[in-house]
C-alpha positions in Angstrom: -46.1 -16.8 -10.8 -49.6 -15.5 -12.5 -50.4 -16.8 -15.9 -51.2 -13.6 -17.6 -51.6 -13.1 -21.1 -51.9 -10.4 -23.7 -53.3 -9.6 -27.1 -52.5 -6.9 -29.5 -54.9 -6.0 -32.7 -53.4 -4.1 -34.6 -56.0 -2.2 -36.9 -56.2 -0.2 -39.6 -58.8 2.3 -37.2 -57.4 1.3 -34.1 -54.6 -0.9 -31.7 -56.1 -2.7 -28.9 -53.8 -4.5 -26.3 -55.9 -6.7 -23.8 -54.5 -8.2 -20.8 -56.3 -11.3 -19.2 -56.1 -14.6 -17.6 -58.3 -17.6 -16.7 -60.2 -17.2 -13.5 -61.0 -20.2 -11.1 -63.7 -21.9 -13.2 -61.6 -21.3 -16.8 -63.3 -18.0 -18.1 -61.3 -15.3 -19.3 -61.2 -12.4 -16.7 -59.7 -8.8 -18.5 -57.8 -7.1 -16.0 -56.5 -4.2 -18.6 -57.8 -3.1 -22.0 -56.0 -0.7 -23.4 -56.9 1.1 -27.2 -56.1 4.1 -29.0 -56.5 5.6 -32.9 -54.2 4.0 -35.1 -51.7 5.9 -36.6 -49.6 4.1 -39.6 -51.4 1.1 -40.4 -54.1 1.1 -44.0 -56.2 -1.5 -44.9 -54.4 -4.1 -42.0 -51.1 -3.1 -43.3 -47.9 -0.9 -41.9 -47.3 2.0 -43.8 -45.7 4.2 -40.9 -43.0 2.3 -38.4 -42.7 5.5 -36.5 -46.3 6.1 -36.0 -47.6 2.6 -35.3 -44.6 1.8 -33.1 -46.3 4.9 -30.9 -49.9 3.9 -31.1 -48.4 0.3 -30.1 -46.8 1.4 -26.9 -50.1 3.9 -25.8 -52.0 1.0 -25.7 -50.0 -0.9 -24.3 -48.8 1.5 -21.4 -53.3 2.3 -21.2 -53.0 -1.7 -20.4 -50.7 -1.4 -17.8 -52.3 1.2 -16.0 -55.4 -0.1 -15.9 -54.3 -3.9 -14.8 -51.6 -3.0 -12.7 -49.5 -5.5 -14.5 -46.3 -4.9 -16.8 -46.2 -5.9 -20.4 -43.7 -7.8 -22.0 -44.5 -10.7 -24.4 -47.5 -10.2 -26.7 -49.6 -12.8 -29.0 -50.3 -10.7 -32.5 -52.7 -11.1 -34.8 -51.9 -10.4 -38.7 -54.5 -9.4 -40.9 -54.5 -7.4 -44.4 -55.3 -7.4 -47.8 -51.6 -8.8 -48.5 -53.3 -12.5 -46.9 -54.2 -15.2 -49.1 -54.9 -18.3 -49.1 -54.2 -22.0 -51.3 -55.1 -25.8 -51.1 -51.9 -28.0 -50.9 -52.0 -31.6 -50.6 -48.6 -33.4 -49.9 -47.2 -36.9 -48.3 -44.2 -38.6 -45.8 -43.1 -42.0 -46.2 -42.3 -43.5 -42.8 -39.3 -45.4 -42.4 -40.9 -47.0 -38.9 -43.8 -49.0 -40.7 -44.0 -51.3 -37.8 -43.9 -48.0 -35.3 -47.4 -46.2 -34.9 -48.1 -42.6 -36.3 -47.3 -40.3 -33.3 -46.8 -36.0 -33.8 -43.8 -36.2 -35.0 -44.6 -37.9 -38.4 -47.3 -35.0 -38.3 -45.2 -32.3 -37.8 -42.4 -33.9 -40.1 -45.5 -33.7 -42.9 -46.7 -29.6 -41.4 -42.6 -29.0 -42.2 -42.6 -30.1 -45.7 -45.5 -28.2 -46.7 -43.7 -25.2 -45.0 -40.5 -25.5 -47.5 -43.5 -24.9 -50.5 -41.7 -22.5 -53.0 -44.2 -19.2 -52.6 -44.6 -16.2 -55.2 -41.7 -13.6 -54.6 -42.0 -11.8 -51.3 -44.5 -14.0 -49.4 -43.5 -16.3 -46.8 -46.6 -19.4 -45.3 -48.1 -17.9 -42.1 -50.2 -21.4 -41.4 -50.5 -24.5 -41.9 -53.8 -26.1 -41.3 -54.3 -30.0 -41.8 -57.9 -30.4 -43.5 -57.8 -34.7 -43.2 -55.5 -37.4 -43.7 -54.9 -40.7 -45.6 -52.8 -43.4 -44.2 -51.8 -45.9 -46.8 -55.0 -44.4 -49.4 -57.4 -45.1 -46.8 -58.8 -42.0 -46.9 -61.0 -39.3 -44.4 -59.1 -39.7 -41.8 -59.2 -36.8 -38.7 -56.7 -38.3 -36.4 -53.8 -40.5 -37.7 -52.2 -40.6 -34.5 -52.0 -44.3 -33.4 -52.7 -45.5 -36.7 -50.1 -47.7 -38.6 -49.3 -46.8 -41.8 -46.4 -46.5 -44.2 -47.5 -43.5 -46.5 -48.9 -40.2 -44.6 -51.1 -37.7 -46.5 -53.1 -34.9 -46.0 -54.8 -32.1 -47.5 -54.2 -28.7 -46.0 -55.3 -25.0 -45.9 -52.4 -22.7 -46.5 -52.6 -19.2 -45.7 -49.7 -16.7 -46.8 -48.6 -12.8 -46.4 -46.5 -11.1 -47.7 -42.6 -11.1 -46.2 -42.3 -7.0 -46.2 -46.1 -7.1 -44.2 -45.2 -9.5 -41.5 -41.7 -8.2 -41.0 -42.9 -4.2 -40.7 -45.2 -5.8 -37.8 -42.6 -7.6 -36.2 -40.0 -4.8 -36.6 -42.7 -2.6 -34.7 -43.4 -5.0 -31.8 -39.7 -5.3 -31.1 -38.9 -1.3 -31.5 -42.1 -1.0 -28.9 -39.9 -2.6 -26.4 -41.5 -6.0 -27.0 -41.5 -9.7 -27.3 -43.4 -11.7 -30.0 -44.5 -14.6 -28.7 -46.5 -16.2 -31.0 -48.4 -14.4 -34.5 -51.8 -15.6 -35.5 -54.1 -15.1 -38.5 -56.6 -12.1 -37.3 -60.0 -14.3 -38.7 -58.9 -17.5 -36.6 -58.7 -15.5 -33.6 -62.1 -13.9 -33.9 -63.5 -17.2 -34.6 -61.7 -18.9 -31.3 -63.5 -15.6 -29.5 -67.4 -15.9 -31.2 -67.8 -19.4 -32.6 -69.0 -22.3 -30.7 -67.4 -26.0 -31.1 -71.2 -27.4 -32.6 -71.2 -24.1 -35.3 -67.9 -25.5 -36.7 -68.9 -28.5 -36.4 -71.9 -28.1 -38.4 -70.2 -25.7 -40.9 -70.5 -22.0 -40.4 -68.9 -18.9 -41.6 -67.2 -15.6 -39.8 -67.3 -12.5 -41.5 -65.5 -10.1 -39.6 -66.1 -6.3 -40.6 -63.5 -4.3 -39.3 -62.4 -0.8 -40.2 -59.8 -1.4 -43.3 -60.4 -4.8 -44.3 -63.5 -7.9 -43.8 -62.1 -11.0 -42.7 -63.5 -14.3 -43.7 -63.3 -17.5 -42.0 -65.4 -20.6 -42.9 -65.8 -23.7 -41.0 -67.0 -27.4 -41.5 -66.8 -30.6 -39.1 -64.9 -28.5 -37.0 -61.8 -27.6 -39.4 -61.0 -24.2 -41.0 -62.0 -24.6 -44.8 -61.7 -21.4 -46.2 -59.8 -18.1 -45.4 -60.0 -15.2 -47.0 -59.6 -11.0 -46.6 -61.7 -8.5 -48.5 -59.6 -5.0 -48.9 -62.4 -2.8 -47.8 -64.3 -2.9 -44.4 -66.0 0.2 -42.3 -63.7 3.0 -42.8 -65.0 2.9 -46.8 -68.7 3.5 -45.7 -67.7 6.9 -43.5 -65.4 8.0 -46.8 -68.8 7.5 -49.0 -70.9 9.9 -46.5 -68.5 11.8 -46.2 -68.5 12.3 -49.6 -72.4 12.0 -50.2 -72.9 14.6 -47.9 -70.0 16.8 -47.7 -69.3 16.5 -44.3 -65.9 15.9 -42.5 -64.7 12.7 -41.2 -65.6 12.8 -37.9 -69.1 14.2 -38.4 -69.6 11.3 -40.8 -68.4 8.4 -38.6 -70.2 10.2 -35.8 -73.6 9.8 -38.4 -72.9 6.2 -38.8 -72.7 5.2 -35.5 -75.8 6.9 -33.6 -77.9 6.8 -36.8 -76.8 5.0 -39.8 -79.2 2.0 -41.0 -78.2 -0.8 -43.6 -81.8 -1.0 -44.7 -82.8 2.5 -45.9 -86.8 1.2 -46.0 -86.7 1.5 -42.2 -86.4 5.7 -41.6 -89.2 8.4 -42.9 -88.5 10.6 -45.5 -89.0 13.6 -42.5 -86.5 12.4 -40.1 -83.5 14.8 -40.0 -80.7 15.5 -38.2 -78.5 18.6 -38.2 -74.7 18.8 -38.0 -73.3 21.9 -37.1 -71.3 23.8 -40.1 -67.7 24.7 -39.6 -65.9 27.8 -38.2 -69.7 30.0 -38.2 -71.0 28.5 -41.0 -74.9 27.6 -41.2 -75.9 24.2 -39.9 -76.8 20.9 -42.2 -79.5 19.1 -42.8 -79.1 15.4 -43.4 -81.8 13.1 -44.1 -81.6 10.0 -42.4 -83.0 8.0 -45.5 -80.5 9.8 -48.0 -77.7 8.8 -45.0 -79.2 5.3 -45.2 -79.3 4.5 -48.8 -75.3 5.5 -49.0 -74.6 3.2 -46.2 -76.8 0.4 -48.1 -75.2 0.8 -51.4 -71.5 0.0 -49.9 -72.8 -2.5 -47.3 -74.7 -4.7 -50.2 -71.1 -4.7 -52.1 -69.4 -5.8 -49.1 -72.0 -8.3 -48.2 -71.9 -9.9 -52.1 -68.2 -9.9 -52.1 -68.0 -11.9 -48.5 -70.9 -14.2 -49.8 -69.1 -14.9 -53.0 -66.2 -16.6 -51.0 -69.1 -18.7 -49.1 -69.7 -19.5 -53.0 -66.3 -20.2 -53.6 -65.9 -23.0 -51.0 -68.6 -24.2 -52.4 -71.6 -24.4 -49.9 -74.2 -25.4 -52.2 -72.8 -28.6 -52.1 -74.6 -31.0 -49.9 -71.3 -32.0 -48.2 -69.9 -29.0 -48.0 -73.5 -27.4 -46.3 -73.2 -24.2 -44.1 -76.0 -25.6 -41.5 -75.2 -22.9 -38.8 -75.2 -19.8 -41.6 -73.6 -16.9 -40.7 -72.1 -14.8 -37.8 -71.0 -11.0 -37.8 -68.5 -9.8 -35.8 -65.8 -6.9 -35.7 -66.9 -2.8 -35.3 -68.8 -3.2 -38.6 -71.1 -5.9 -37.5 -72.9 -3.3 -35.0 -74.7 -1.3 -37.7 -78.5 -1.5 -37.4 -80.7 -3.8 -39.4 -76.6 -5.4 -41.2 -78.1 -9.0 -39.8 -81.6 -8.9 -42.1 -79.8 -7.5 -45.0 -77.4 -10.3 -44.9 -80.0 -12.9 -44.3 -81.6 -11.2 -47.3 -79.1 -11.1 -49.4 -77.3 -15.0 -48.9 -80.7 -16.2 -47.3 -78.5 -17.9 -44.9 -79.5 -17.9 -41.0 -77.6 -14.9 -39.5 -76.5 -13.5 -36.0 -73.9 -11.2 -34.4 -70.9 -12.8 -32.5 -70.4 -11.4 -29.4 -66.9 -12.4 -27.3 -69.0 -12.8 -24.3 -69.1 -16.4 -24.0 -66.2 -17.2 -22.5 -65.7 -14.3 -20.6 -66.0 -13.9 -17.0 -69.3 -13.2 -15.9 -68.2 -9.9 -14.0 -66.9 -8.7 -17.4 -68.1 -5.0 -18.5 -70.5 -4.8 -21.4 -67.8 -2.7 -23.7 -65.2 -5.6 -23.4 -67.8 -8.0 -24.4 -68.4 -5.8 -28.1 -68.1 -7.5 -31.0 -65.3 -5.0 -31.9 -62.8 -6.6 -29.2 -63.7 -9.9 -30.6 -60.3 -10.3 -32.1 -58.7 -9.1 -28.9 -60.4 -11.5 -26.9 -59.0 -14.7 -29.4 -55.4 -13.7 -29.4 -55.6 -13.6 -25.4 -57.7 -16.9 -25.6 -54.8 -18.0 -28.0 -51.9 -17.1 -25.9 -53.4 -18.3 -22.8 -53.6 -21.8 -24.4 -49.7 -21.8 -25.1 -49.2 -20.8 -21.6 -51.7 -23.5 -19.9 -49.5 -27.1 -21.4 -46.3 -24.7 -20.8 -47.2 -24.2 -16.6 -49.7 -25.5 -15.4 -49.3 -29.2 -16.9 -45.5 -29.2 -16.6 -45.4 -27.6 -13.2 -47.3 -30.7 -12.0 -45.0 -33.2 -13.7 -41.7 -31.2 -12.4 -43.6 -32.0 -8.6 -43.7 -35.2 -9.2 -40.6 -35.2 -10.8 -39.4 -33.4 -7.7 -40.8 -35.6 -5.0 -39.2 -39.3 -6.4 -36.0 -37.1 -7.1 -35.9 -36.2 -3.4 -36.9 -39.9 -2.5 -34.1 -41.3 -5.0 -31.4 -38.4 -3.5 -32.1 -39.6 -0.2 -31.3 -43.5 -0.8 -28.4 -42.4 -3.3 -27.0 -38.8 -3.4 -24.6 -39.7 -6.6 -27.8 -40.2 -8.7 -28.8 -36.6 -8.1 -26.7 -34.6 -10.4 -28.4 -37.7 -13.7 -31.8 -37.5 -12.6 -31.7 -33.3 -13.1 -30.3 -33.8 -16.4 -33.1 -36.2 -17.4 -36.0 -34.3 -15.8 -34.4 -31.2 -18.3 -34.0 -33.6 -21.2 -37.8 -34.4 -21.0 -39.2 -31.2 -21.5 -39.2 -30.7 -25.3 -40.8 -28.0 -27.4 -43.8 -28.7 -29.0 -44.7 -27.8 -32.3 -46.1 -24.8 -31.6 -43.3 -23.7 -29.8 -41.0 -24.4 -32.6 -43.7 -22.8 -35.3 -42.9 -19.3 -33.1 -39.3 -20.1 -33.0 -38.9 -20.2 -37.0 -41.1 -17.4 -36.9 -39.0 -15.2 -34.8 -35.8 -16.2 -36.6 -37.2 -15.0 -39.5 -37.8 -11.8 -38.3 -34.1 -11.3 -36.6 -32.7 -12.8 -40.2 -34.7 -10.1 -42.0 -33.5 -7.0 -39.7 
């Protein structure tokens, strides 16, 4: 069977479901994108089921078309200005002292932290282990192996609110859907546009997208620092529209062919002329007047991003971002946005494109900065799939072969060895992570 996988973004200006799947040398190949406006969804949250569940299966059925391939399973990202993020540190005492630290003890410590009593109406959404102790020995990245009676960490804890991720899940299901696994919007983008050495060397994602920015920061190749800014691209079209009394669509058309963040770099001749409405006489727009109204909002979004850099505290040496900066998301492909950043936080800057690890036949829209999140929740779901198939495949014919060898000198042992090659396939902790997940949804209907 072919190991497809799909993503759905849900946006506040629009839903993109991508279909892909790894091609012979491990790149992602799309075989369907499908997007359309979003209807019902404000500032990454659902505030029309009926409307969203429509602009959910449009997409998805533009998908299918396109790839040939039916839908049914997604991996979903969850954004929103309901996300928000704490530090948590917490500890297991082992009962095995004389045993070695395997995944269980870490997934026994990942559960506790998950039974954290939360502010009315949120519910944890990740997890993420920063480093460990064993026994006080501290700054430790991989416990496993290690003996040790008293486990600790330090983690990253991100959390939404229970009414937000339910009125997602409640319109993936009502789309005709499965959820197969939910993931926070920012990591996605990140798995999409970030190299291993950026995280490594400590490096932050601001993701621009229509209703909210994303922020993901990353050092020694750990997420630090999450957090979501209630404003993104869809505020800088309200403030021409505004500034220049136009209608929506004029304005966002203004943006995108000419808007500038840096109003220095257009004359104070160059104009452009937007027709006026039902007969009415063209108008005249400057392009510098257009410009300084985009600067003004994109400096405030730009301070408000960098003072989260300042929050995780960069200007400490240890905590250093030596990589800087990267843009992604629809918002990141305004003109001169990378030298006003680098201005304003004087950190190195450049846009993330998905294009990396995309297959080299891929067509230029796909590899946009504003499928960047699309591209990570396929990535994500395609890793799921890959120890799921392909790895057990191969140990189920192997399994096979010495079953058939073992039937053949003793049929009666048949019937065991099934039950046993069954018995060794146990979920993972991702698998159970999606599982608790999904039971919370059916539990909330």
């Amino acid at each position: 069977m072919e190991e497809i996988a799909v993503g759905l973004d849900i946006g506040t200006t629009k839903i993109v479901a991508m279909i892909g799947r790894r091609n012979e040398f491990g790149k992602l190949e799309i075989l369907g994108l499908g997007k359309t406006k979003s209807l019902g969804v404000h500032r990454g949250v659902v505030n029309n089921i009926t409307q969203t569940i429509q602009s959910i299966q449009l997409a998805i059925k533009d998908a299918e078309e396109k790839s040939g391939k039916d839908v049914t399973s997604v991996t979903v990202g969850i954004a929103g200005q309901h996300i928000r993020s704490l530090q948590h540190s917490d500890y297991i005492t082992r009962k095995s002292v004389d045993e070695v630290i395997d995944p269980k003890d870490i997934k026994s410590l990942c559960d506790q932290v998950h039974k954290l009593v939360m502010l009315p109406g949120e519910e944890i959404i990740h997890v993420l282990p920063q480093d460990y102790k064993v026994d006080g020995q501290a700054e430790i990245k991989e416990p496993i192996g290690m003996y040790g009676g008293r486990l600790e960490a330090n983690f990253h804890v991100v959390v939404g609110q229970i009414s937000s991720i339910r009125n997602i899940g409640r319109c993936i299901k009502s789309a005709g859907l499965e959820l197969n696994e939910v993931t926070l919007e920012p990591l996605a983008s990140a798995n999409a546009v970030l190299s291993q050495e950026e995280k490594e060397a400590g490096v932050a994602l601001i993701d621009i997208g229509g209703g909210t920015t994303d922020i993901a920061i990353f050092k020694d190749g750990i997420i630090r620092h999450t957090a979501v800014i209630p404003f993104g691209g869809n505020i800088i079209t309200e403030d021409i529209k505004d500034g220049c009394s136009i209608i929506e669509k004029q304005a966002e058309l203004l943006k995108v062919k000419f808007g500038s963040a840096w109003p220095g770099e257009n004359k104070e001749n160059e104009i452009v002329s937007i027709p006026g409405l039902r007969g009415r006489e063209p108008k005249e727009i400057s392009l510098k007047n257009l410009s300084k109204i985009i600067h003004y909002r994109v400096v405030e979004i730009i301070e408000q991003a960098f003072l989260e850099i300042k929050n995780y505290g960069h200007e400490e040496k240890r905590k250093k971002l030596i990589a800087g900066i990267v843009l992604t998301g629809g918002g990141a492909q305004l003109k001169h946005l990378k030298q006003l950043v680098e201005y304003i936080t004087g950190m190195d800057t450049r846009i993330g494109y998905p294009n990396e690890h995309l297959a080299g036949d891929t067509d230029k829209e796909t590899a946009s900065p504003i499928y960047a999140t699309a591209v990570g929740l396929v990535m994500k779901s395609l890793e799921n799939i890959k120890p799921v198939t392909r790895v057990k495949k191969k140990e189920q014919e192997i399994q096979k072969e010495d079953l058939v060898k073992e039937t053949h000198d003793n049929p009666t042992t048949n019937k065991v060895n099934t039950q046993k090659v069954i018995e060794k396939q146990g979920k993972t902790f991702l698998d159970s992570f999606v599982d608790r997940f999904k039971k919370f949804l059916n539990d909330a209907e």
